[in-house]
C-alpha positions, 0 to 999 in steps of 0.5 A: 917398630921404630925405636922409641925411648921412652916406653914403658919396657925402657922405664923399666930397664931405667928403674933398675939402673936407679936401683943399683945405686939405690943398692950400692947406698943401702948396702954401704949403710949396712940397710940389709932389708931395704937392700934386699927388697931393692934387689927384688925389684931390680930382679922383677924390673928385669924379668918384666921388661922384654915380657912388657916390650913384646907384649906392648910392641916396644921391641927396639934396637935401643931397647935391647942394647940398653937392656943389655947396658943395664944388665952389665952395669948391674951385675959388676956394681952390685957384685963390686958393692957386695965385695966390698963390704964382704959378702961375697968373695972375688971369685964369685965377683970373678966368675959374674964378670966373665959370666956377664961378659959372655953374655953381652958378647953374645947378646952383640953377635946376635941381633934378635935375643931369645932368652932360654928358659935356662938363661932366664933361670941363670938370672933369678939364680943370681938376684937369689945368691945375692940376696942369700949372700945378706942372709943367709951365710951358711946356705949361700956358701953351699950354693955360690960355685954350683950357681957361679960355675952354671951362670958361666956354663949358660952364658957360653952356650948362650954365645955358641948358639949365637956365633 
């Protein structure tokens, strides 16, 4: 298919770029429910939009590299804003960025993505800590390294594979 920028998959890989700073407001102003519920359609925006792309035929060079973009920019600016007013903690933040990092090198070395059900689970994982980093302190410090240590295990399988 010829890249075309205006589908719907791209839209929604947009909406979710406009939700991270939709995000980043709601978070400054301590609005945790709206945040949450903001986190949540990111998190859906993100599981739909390669589902939408095959299913529609809008498969593009663009699409995927702006999927990626989005992912990036996502992750760091929320993880950043979830740092700053003291909901996670550096290492966390330190561990996403690398983990993201990983990921969209490998995301570049290969021109075809194929999500595994591992990579897709790392994703729902991580909108789930964030969302647990808002409400629920106790069982989001049990679970923050396990989920941190297997974005990073995944994402450097993910790039072996790829290289």
């Amino acid at each position: 298919m010829k890249d075309k920028i205006f589908t719907l998959a791209n839209l929604l890989t947009f909406s979710r770029l406009v939700l991270t700073f939709i995000f980043i407001y709601l978070i400054s102003r301590e609005q945790i429910i709206p945040a949450i519920i903001c986190l949540l359609l990111a998190g859906l925006s993100d599981l739909l939009d390669g589902y939408v792309a095959r299913k529609l035929n809008q498969v593009s060079e663009y699409g995927r590299i702006f999927d990626t973009a989005v992912d990036g920019i996502f992750l760091t600016l929320t993880s950043l804003s979830l740092l700053a007013y003291d909901y996670i903690n550096i290492g966390i933040v330190i561990i996403f960025l690398v983990g993201g990092a990983i990921r969209c090198f490998s995301y570049i070395k290969k021109d075809k993505i194929s999500p595994t059900i591992f990579s897709k689970a790392v994703v729902v994982l991580i909108y789930a800590l964030m969302i647990l980093s808002l409400t629920e302190e106790m069982i989001f410090n049990l679970v923050k390294w396990p989920v941190a240590g297997y974005h990073l295990v995944i994402s450097s399988i993910d790039l072996y594979r790829k290289l």
